[in-house]
C-alpha positions as a Markdown table, in Angstrom:
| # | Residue | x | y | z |
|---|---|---|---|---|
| 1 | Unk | 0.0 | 0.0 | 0.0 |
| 2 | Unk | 2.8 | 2.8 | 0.6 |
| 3 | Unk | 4.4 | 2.0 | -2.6 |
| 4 | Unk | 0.9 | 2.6 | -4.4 |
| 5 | Unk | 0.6 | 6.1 | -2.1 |
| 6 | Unk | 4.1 | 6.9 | -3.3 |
| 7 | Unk | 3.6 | 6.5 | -6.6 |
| 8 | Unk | 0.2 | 8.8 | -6.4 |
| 9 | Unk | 2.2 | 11.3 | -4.8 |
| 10 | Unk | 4.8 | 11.8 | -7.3 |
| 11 | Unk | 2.1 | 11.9 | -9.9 |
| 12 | Unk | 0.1 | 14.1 | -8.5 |
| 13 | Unk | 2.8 | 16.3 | -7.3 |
| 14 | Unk | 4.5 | 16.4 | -11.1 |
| 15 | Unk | 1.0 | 17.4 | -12.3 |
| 16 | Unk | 0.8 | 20.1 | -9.6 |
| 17 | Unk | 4.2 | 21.5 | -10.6 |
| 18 | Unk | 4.2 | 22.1 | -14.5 |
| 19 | Unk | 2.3 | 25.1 | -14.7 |
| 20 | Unk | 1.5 | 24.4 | -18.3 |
| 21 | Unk | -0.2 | 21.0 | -18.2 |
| 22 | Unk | -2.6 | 22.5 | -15.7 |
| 23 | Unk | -3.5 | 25.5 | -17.7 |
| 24 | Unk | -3.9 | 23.5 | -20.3 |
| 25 | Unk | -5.7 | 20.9 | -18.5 |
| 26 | Unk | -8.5 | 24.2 | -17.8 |
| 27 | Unk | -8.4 | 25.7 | -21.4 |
| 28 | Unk | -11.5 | 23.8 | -22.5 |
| 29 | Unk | -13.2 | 24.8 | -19.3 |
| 30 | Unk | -12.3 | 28.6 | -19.6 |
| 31 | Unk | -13.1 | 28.8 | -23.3 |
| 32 | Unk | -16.6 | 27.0 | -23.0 |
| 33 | Unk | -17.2 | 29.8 | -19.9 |
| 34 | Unk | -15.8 | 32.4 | -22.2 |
| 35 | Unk | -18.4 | 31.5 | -25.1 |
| 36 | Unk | -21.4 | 31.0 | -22.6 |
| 37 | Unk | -21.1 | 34.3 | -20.9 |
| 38 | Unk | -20.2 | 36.2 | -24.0 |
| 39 | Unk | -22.3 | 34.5 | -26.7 |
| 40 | Unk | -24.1 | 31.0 | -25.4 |
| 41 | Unk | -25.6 | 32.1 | -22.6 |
| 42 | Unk | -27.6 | 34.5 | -24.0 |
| 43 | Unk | -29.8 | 31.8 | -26.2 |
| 44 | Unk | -31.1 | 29.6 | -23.5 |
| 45 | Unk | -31.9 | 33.0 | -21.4 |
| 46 | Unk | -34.3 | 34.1 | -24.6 |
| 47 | Unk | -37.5 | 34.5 | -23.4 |
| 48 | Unk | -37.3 | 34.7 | -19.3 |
| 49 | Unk | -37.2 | 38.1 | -18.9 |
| 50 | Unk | -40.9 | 38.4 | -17.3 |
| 51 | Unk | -39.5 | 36.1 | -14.9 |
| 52 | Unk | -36.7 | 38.5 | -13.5 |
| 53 | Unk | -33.0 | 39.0 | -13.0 |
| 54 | Unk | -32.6 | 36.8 | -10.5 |
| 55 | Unk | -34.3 | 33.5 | -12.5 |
| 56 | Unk | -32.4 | 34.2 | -15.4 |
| 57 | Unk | -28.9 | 34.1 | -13.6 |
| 58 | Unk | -30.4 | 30.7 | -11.8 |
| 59 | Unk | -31.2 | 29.0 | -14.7 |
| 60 | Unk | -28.5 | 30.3 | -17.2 |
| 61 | Unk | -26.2 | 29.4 | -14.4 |
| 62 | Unk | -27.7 | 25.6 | -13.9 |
| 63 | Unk | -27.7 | 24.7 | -17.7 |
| 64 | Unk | -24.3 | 26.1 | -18.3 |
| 65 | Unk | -22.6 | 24.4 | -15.4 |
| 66 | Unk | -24.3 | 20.9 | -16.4 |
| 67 | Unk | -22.0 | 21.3 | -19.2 |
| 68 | Unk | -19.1 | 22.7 | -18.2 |
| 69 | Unk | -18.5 | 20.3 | -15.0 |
| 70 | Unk | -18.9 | 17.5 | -17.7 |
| 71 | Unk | -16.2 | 18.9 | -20.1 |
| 72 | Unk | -14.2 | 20.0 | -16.7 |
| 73 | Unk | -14.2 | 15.9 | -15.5 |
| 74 | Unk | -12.8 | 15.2 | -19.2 |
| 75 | Unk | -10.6 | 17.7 | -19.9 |
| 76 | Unk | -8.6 | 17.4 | -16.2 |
| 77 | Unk | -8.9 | 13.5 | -16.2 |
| 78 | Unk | -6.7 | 13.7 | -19.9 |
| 79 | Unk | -4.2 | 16.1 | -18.5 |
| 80 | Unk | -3.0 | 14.7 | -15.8 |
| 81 | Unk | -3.0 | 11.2 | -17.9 |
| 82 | Unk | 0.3 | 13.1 | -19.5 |
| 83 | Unk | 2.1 | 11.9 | -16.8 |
| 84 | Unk | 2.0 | 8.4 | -18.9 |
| 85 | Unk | 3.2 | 9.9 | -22.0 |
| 86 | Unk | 6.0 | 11.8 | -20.3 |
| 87 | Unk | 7.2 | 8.7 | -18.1 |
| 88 | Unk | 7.0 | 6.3 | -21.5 |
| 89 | Unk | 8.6 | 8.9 | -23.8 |
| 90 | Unk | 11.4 | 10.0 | -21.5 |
| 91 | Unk | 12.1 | 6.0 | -20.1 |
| 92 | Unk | 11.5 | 7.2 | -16.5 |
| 93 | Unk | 9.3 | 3.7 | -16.3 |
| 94 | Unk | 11.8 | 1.9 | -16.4 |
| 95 | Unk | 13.4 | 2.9 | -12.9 |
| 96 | Unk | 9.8 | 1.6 | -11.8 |
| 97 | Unk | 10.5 | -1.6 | -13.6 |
| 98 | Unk | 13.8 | -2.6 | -11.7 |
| 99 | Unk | 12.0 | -2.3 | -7.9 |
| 100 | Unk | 9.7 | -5.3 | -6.4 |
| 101 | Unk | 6.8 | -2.5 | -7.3 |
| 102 | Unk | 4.0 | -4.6 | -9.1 |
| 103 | Unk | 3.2 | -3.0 | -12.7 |
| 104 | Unk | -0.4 | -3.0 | -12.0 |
| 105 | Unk | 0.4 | -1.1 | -8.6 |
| 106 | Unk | 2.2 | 1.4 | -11.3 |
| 107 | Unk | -0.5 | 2.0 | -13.7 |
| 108 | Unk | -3.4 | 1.8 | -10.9 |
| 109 | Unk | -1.7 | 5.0 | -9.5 |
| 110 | Unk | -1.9 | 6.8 | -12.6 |
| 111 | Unk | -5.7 | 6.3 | -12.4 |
| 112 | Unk | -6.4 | 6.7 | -8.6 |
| 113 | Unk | -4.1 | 10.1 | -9.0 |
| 114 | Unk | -6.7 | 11.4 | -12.4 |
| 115 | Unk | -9.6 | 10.5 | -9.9 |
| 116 | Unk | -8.0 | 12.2 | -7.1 |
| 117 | Unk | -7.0 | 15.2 | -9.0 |
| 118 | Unk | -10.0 | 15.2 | -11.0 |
| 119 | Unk | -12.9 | 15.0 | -8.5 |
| 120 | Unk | -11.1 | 17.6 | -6.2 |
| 121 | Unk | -11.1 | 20.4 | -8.9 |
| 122 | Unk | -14.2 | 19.7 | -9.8 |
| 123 | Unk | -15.8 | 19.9 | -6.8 |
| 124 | Unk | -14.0 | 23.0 | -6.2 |
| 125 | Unk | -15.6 | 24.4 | -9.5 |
| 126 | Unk | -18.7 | 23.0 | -8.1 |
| 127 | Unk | -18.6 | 24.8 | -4.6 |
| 128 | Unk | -17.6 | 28.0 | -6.5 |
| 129 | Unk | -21.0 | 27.5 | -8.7 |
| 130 | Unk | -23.0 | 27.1 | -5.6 |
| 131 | Unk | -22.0 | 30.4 | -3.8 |
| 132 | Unk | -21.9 | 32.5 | -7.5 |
| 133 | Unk | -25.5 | 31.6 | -8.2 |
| 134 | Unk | -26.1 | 32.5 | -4.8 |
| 135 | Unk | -24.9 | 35.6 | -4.2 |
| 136 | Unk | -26.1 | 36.6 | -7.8 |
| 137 | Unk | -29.4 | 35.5 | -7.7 |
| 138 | Unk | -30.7 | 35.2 | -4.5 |
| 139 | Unk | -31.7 | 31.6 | -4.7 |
| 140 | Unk | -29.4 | 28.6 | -3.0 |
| 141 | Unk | -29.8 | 25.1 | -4.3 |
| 142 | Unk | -30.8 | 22.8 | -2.4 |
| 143 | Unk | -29.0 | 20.3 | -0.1 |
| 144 | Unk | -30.3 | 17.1 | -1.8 |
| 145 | Unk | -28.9 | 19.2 | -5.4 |
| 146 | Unk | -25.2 | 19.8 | -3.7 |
| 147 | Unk | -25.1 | 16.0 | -2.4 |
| 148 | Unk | -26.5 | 14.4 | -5.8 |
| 149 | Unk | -24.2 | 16.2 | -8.1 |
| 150 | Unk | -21.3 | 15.8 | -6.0 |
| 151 | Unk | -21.9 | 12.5 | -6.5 |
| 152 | Unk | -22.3 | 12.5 | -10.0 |
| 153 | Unk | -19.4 | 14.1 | -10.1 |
| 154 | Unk | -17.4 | 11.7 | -8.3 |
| 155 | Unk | -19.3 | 9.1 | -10.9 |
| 156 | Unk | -18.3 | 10.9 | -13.8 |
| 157 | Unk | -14.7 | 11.4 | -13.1 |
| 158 | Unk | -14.3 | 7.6 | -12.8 |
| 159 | Unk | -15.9 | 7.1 | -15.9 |
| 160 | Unk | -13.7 | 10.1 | -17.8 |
| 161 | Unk | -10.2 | 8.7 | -16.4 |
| 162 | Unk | -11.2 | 5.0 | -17.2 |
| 163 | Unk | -11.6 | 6.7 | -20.6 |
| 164 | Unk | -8.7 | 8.7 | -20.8 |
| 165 | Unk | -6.5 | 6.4 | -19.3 |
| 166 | Unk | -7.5 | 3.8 | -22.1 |
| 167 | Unk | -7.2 | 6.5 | -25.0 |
| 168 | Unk | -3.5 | 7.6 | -23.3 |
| 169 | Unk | -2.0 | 4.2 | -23.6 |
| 170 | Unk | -3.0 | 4.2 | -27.3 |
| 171 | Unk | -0.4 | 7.3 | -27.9 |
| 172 | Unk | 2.8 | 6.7 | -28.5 |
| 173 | Unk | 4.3 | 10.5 | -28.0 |
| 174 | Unk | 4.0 | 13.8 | -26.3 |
| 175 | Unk | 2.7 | 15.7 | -29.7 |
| 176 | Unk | 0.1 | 12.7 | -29.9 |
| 177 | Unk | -0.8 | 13.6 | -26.5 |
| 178 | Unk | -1.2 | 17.2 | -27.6 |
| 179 | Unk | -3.3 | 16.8 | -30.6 |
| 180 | Unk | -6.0 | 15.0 | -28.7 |
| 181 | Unk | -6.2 | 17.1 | -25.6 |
| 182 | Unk | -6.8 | 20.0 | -28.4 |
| 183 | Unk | -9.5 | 17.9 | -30.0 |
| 184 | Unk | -11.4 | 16.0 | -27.3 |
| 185 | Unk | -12.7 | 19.0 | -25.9 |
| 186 | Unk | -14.4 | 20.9 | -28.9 |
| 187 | Unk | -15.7 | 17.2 | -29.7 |
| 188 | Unk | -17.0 | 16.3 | -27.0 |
| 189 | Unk | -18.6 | 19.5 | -26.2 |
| 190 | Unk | -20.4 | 19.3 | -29.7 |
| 191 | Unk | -21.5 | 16.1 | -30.1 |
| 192 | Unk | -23.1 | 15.7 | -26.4 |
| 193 | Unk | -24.9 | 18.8 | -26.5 |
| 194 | Unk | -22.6 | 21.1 | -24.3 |
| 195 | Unk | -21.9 | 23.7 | -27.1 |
| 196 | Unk | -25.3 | 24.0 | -28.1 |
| 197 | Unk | -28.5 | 21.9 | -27.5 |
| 198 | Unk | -28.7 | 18.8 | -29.8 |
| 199 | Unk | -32.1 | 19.8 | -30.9 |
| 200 | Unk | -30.1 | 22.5 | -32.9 |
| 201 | Unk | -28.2 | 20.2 | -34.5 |
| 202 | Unk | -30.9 | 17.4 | -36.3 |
| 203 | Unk | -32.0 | 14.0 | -35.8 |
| 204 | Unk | -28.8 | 12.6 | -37.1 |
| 205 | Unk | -26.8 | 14.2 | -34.7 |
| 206 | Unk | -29.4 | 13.1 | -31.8 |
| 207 | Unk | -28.9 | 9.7 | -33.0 |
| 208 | Unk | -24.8 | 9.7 | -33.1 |
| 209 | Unk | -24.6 | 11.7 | -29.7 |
| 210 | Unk | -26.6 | 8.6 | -28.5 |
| 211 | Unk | -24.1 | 6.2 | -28.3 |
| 212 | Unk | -21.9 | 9.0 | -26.0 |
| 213 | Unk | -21.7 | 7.7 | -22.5 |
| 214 | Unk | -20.7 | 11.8 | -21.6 |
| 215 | Unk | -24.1 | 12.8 | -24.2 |
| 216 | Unk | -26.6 | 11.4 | -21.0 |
| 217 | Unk | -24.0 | 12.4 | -18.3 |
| 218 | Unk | -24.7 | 15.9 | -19.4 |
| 219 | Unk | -28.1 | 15.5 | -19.9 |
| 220 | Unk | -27.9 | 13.9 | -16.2 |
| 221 | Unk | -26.2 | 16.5 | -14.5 |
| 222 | Unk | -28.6 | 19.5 | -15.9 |
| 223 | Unk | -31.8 | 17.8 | -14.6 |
| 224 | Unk | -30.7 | 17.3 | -11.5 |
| 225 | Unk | -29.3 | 21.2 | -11.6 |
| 226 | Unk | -32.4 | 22.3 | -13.0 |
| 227 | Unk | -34.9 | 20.4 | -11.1 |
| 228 | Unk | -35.3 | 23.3 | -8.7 |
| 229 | Unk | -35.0 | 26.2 | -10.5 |
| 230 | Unk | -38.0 | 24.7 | -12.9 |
| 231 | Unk | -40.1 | 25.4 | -10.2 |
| 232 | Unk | -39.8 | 29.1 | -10.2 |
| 233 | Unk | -41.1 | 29.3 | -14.1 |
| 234 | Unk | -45.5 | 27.8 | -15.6 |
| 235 | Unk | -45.1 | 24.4 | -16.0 |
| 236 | Unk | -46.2 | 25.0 | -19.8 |
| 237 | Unk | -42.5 | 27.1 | -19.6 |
| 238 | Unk | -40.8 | 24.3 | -18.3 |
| 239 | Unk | -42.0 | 21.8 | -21.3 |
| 240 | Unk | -40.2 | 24.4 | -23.7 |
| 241 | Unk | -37.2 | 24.8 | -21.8 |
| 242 | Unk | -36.5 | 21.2 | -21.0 |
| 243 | Unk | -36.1 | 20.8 | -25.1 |
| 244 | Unk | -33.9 | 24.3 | -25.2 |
| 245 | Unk | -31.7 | 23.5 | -22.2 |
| 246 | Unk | -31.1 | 19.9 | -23.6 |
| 247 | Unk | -32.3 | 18.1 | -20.7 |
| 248 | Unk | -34.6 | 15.6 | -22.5 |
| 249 | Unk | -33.6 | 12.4 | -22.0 |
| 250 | Unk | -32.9 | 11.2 | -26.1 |
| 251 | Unk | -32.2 | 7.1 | -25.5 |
| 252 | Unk | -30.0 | 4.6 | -27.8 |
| 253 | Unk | -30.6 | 5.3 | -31.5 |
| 254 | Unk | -34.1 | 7.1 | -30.9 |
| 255 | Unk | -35.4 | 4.0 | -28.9 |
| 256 | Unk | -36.5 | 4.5 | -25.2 |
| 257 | Unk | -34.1 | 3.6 | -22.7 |
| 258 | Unk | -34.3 | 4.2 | -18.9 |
| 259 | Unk | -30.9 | 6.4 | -17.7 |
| 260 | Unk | -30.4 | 3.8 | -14.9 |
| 261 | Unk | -29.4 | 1.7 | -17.1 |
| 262 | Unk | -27.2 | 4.0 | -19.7 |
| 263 | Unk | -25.6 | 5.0 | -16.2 |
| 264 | Unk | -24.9 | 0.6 | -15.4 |
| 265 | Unk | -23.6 | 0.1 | -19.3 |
| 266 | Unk | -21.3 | 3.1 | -18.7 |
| 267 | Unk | -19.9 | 1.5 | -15.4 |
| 268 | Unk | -19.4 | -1.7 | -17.5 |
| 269 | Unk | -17.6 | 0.0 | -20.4 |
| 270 | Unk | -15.4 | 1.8 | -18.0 |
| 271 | Unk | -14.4 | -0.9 | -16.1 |
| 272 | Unk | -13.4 | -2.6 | -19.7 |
| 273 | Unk | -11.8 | 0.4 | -20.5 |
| 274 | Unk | -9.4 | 0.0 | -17.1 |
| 275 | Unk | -8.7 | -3.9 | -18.4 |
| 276 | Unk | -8.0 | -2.6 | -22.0 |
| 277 | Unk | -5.8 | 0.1 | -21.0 |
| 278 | Unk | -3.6 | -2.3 | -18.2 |
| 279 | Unk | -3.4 | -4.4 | -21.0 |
| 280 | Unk | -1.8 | -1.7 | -22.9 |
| 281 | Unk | 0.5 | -0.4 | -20.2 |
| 282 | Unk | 1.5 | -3.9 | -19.5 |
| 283 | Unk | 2.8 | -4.5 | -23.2 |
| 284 | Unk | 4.5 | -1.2 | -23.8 |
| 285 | Unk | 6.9 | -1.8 | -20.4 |
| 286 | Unk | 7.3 | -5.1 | -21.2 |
| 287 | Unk | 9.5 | -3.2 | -24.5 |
């Protein structure tokens, strides 16, 4: 066990200490904040004036933030997966290769350390949301809200580094690396709705967000955000909105499924994901 803590240490601390990879690690977060306050927001606030200030800053707030904590969970779970590219590239796995250290005690601390990392800034983010809206608009969510997305956060970010871990050990250098922390982010936030609602975008883009474990993780995260604030708006309000702010619940391929089980499939594929990628890991330090 203090080997494994070691090795999460040093990763996390390496992380901590380039500057760069965490900035970068943000960039999708800041720029998708940037566009929603300067340009997005404005569209899914289109129509709430009678309702007041203070509703408009609740509920532009909530559906932004379903969003942007969903990108946030990706975006940091990749970045600090560069520690793998950098240790691999530079041969620095091979010092762990020489010591009684077991190799899946090597790439399990890569993982626990993109959970770690992950969940805390998010949560962080998260807190930050919760006194903003506040302050600005008067109304506080609720307890049950702060407890049930912190959780789903602490969900996601399992599911995100299972992902990125398994996309990482696919890469085979640091530019690699590069191009698809540049990419993953604009993709993802367009094809699960984060950009713009999917509605927007046509059937056929419905259908291909579908099969997007992060498209119903978004679409997760802003009902339970929104759940309250729907109450402050006519119910015959709320039916509009709830196609607008992209919290519709769209299935598998336009057929009906229930989210409990999207949510099981998703723990599934992640946990093949974490075989798949040990797999990977394994063959590339064999080398």
């Amino acid at each position: 066990m203090y080997d494994l803590l070691s090795l999460v240490k040093r990763n996390t601390l390496i992380f901590f200490r380039d500057k760069t990879a965490v900035f970068f690690s943000l960039l999708s977060t800041i720029i998708l904040l940037a566009l929603y306050f300067l340009f997005i927001g404005k569209q899914y606030t289109n129509g709430l004036e009678p309702f007041g200030e203070e509703v408009m800053t609740y509920l532009g707030t909530s559906v932004m933030m379903g969003g942007v904590l969903v990108i946030n969970t990706i975006s940091l779970a990749l970045g600090v997966m560069g520690n793998i590219v950098n240790d691999l590239q530079q041969r620095k796995l091979d010092a762990f290769l020489v010591t009684p250290v077991k190799r899946y005690k090597i790439i399990l601390a890569y993982f626990i350390t993109s959970v770690l990392v992950t969940a805390v800034l998010s949560i962080l983010m998260w807190i930050l949301t919760i006194i903003y809206v506040g302050i600005r608009s008067g109304y506080w969510y609720p307890w049950l809200t702060i407890f049930q997305v912190t959780g789903l956060l602490i969900f996601y970010t399992f599911l995100s580094a299972s992902l990125m871990i398994f996309l990482t050990t696919l890469l085979k250098s640091v530019n690699a690396f590069g191009a698809l922390s540049g990419v993953l982010g604009t993709f993802v936030g367009f094809i699960c709705g984060i950009y713009m609602p999917l509605v927007v975008l046509g059937d056929t883009m419905i259908y291909v967000a579908s099969i997007f474990p992060f498209t119903h993780m978004t679409i997760l995260l802003k009902q339970v955000l929104l759940k309250d604030p729907y109450s402050l708006v006519p119910i015959e309000v709320v039916e509009n909105l709830e196609v607008a702010f992209g919290t519709k619940e769209i299935g598998v391929f336009g057929q009906e499924v229930p989210m409990i089980w999207l949510i099981l499939a998703s723990l599934i594929i992640a946990f093949l994901l974490l075989f798949f990628a040990y797999r990977n890991m394994s063959k590339k330090m064999a080398i």
